[in-house]
N, C-alpha and C positions, 0 to 999 in steps of 0.2 A: 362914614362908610369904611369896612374894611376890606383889604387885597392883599395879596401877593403875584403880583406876575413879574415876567421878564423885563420889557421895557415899553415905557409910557408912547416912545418916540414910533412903534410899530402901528398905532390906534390907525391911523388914516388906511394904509391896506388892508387892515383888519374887515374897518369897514364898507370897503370896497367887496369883498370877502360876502361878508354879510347879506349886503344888500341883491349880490348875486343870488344866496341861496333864497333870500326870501322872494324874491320873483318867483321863485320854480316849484312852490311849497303854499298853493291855493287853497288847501281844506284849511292848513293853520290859519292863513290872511280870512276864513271864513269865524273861522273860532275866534282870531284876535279880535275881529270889529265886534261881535258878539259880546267879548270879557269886558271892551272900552265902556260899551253900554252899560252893563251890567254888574261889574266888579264883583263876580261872583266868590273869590279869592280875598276880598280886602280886608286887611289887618293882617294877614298867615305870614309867618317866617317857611317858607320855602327853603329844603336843602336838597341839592341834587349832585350823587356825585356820577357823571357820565362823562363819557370823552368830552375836549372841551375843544368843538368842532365848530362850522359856522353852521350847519344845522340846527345842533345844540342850543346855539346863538338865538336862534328864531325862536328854539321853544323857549328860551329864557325870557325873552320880549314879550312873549305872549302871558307868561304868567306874570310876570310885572305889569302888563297892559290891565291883568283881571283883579291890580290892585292888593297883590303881595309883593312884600320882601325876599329876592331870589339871594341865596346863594348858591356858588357853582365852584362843585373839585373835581377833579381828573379821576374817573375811572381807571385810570391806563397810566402809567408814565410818560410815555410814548407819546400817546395820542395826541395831545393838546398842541394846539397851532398858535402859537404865541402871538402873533398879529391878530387873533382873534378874543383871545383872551385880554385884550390889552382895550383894544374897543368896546368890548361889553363894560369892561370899568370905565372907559373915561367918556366915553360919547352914550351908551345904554346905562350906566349908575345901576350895574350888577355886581355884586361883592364874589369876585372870581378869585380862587386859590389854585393856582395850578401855572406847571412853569416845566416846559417841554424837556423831557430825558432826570427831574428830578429825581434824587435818589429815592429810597425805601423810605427812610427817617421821614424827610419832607413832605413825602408822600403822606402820611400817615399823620403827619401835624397839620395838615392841611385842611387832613377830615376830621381832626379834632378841633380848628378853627372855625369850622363850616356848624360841629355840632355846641359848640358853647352859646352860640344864641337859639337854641331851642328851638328848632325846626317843628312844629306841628305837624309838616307831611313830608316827607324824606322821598326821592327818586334814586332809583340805586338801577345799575349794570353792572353786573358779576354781583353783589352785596357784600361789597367791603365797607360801605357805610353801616347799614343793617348787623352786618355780622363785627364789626367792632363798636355796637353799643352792645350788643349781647355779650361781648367778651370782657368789655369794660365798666358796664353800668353803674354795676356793686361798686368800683372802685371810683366814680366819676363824680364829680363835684357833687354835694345833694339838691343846688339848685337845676340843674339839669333834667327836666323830664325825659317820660319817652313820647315819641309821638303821636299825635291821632293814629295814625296807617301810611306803609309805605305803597310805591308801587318798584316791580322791577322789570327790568327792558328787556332782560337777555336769557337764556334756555342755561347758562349756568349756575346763574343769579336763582331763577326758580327753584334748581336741582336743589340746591345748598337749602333753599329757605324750607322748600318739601322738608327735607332731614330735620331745617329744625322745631318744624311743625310736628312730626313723627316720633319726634323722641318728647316732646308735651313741655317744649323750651321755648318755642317762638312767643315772645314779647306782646307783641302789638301787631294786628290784621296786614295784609301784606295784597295788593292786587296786580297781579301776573301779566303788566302787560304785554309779557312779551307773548302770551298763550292770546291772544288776538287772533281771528285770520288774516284782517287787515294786517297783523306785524309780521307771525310769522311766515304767512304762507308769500311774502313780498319782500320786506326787508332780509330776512336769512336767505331766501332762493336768488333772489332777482340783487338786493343789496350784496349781502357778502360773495355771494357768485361774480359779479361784476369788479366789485372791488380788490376781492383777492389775486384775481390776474392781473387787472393794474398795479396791484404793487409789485408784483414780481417780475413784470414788464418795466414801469420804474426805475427798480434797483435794479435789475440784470439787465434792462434791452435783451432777454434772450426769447429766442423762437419759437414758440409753442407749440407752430404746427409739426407732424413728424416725431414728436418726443412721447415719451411713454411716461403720462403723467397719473401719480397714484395719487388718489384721495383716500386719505384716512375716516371713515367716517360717511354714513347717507345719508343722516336728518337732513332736514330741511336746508340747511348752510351747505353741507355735502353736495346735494341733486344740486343747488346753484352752482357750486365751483363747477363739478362734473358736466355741466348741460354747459355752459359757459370755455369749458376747457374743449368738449368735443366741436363747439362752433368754430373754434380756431383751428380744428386740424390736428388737436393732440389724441393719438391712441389711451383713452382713459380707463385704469384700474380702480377698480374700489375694493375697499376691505372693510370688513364689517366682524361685530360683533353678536347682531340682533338675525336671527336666520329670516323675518319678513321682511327688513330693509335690504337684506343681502338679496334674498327670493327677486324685491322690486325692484335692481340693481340690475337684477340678468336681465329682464323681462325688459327694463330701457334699454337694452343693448349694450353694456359694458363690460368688462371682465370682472369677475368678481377671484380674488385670490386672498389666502392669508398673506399679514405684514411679511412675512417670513422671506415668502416668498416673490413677493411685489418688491424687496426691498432689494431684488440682484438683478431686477430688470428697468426699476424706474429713473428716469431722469430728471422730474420735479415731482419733490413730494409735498401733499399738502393736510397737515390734519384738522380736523375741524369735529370735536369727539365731544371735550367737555372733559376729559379724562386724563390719568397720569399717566404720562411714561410709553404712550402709545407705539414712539418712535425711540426703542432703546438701543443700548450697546451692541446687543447680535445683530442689530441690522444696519448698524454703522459699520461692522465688518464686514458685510457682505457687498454694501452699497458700491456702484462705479467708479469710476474716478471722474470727480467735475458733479458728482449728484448736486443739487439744488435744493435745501430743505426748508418748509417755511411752514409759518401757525397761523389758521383764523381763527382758534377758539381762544376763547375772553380770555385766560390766563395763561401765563408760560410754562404748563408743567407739562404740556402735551410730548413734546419735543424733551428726552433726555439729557440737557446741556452739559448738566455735570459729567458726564460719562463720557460724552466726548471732548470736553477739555482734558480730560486722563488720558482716555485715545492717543491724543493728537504729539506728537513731537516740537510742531510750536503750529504760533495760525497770525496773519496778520489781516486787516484788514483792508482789501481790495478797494472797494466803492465802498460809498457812505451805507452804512447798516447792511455791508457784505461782510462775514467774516468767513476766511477762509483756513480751515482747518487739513493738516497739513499730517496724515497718519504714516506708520512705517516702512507699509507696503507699497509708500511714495501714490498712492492715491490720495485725492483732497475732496475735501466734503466742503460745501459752501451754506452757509446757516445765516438767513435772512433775520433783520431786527430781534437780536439777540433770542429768537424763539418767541417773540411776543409779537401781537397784531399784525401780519404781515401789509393789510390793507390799508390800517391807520397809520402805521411807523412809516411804510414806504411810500404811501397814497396819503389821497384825503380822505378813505372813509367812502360811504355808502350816498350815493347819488342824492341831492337834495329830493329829485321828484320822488322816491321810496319813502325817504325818512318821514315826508308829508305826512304819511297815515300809521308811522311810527307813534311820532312826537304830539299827531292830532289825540291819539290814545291815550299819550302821559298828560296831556292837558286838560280832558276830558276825565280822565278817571281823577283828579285833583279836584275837579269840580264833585264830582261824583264823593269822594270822601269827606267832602267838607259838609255835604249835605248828609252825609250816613255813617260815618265816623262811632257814633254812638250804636247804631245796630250791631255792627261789622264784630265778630269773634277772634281773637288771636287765630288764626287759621290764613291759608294761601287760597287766594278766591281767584277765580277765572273773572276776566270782565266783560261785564253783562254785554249781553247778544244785543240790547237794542244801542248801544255805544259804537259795538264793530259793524252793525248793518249801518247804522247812521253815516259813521265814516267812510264806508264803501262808498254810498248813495252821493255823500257830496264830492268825492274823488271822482265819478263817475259824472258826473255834474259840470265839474272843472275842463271835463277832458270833454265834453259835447255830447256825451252818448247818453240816450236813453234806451229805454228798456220795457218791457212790454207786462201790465200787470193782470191779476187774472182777474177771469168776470166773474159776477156775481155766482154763477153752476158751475163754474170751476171751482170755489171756495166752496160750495157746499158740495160739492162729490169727493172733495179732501176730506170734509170732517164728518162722512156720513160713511155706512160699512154697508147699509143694503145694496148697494146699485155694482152689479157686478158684470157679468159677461151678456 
């Protein structure tokens, strides 16, 4: 078995760690007893590279449980909780690469340790897996395939693989889970909504209520932060790009303004766009003294770093993953987890009971590939409607509730056109 983590001596908290989230995460514990059964998975080299969280942890168990070989690398730099990476190696016998704050390099040797054993189904968040075998392949050992299909978690991950679907480059079929309702209408709103404020509660301890807090961004991740920030008491901006997210924005009752101008009134800013540069240098000069700036979208380019290290006259760091930037006009900008993950870096990531019907989707579509693998087109597929209704119904299951189904002239007055007024 192979790994790289931090320290062997962390496994016991890890799994302490672990075993919390798998209590609070019943649709997977419905699917795992299912995989034990059934080993719908067995013989697959499994690679997945997503935060390496104790979430994660569960789904990793669970596709080991269905009788593949998991490997697991860090999404994130950031992200990965080293007591938990260190238990899935030595107490779960999951070949885990990933090692909390590692650099670029290691980063990226990581996922090319993860891919020299030949992953037949690849899981990817943002697709830095995905998109460095596209980049690399030609150049990559020749015994190296590619693999059956991937799936990807995240609304950035998607964007990127659309493009490489678009331009008639995408490799190998690819299933979007993060286009789920089960994922996105719950993990993005209710997940990174929750979580983003706890990180920035975390690292600051500052006071949400009373402050003029802008969201960069309304998708799905956005309307969480924003519904999540107004519950606390904070005066919430949005700023938008899209005129019907902006339009839904008034309509919830928020301020809707350009960055421009959000950026000389707000006190915490939060982007969550999927885009570059959202937060640049004109509005670091307009920004307060003491502003608050922090990312929930997958990758660090949202937030102009570079541009405020030119800015800044010098900046040291306050709290752990505070840095405080320190401009001429003797105002300071304060820049959460160097521009990256504000949730993961400063938190743990997105509540175990969410991820439930995240990761029930990456375990379920794994199933689903291995049986369809051969149909599937290099193309980005949505995953099929009877997967996300199925996952509702046993989440729904989990939590006591049932629900009321229709009768027999209900179902034929839906699928008939005569019967009218």
């Amino acid at each position: 078995m192979d790994y790289d983590v931090k320290d062997k001596s962390l496994k016991n908290a890890g799994k302490k760690r672990i075993e919390w989230a798998m209590e609070r995460m019943p649709v997977l514990e419905k699917v795992r007893q299912r995989f034990i059964k059934e080993k719908p998975l067995d013989g697959l080299n499994i690679g997945a590279c997503l935060h390496v969280t104790t979430e994660t942890a569960v789904l990793a168990i669970t596709l080991k449980s269905a009788g593949a070989r998991v490997l697991l690398c860090a999404s994130n730099p950031l992200s990965t909780q080293d007591d938990t990476a260190a238990s899935l190696v030595f107490d779960y016998g999951i070949e885990v690469f990933a090692i909390n704050a590692e650099n670029t390099k290691t980063y990226y040797q990581h996922i090319s340790a993860l891919l020299s054993n030949n992953p037949q189904i690849t899981m990817d968040d943002g697709a830095d897996l995905v998109s460095t075998i596209h980049k690399n392949f030609k150049k990559l050992d020749s015994k190296i395939a590619l693999p059956w299909a991937s799936t990807e978690e995240t609304t950035t991950g998607v964007i990127r693989l659309k493009a490489l679907q678009k331009q008639g480059n995408l490799l190998y079929p690819v299933i979007a889970v993060n286009d789920a309702y089960t994922k996105h209408l719950f993990d993005n709103r209710y997940g990174t909504g929750q979580s983003t404020l706890d990180g920035i509660i975390r690292a600051t301890n500052k006071l949400i209520a009373g402050t003029n807090l802008v969201v960069v961004g309304y998708g799905w991740c956005g309307k969480g932060a924003a519904m999540r920030a107004r519950g606390m008491g904070a005066n919430v901006i949005i700023c938008e790009v899209d005129y019907l997210k902006a339009l839904e924005a008034v309509m919830d009752g928020f301020r809707v303004m350009p960055i421009k101008d959000a950026a000389k009134i707000g006190d915490i800013f939060i982007t969550v766009t999927g885009d570059i540069n959202v937060i640049a240098a004109q509005h670091f000069q307009v920004m307060k003294d003491k502003a608050l700036v922090a990312n929930s979208g997958h990758f660090d380019v949202e937030i102009d770093v570079k541009s405020l290290e030119k800015m800044a006259i010098s900046k040291r760091e306050v709290k752990p993953l505070v840095m405080q930037y320190n401009l001429k006009n003797k105002r300071r900008i304060y820049l959460l987890a160097q521009g990256r993950l504000v949730n993961l870096a400063c938190a743990e990531g997105h509540p175990a009971e969410v991820m439930d019907l995240s990761f029930a989707n990456q375990a379920l579509s794994a199933e689903y590939i291995k049986k369809n693998f051969k149909k599937l087109e290099n193309k980005v597929y949505t995953i099929p409607k009877k997967i996300d209704d199925y996952i509702a119904k046993l989440k729904l299951e989990c939590m006591g509730i049932k629900i009321d189904k229709l009768t027999a002239e209900q179902k034929e007055y839906l699928s008939a056109w005569e019967i009218g007024t």
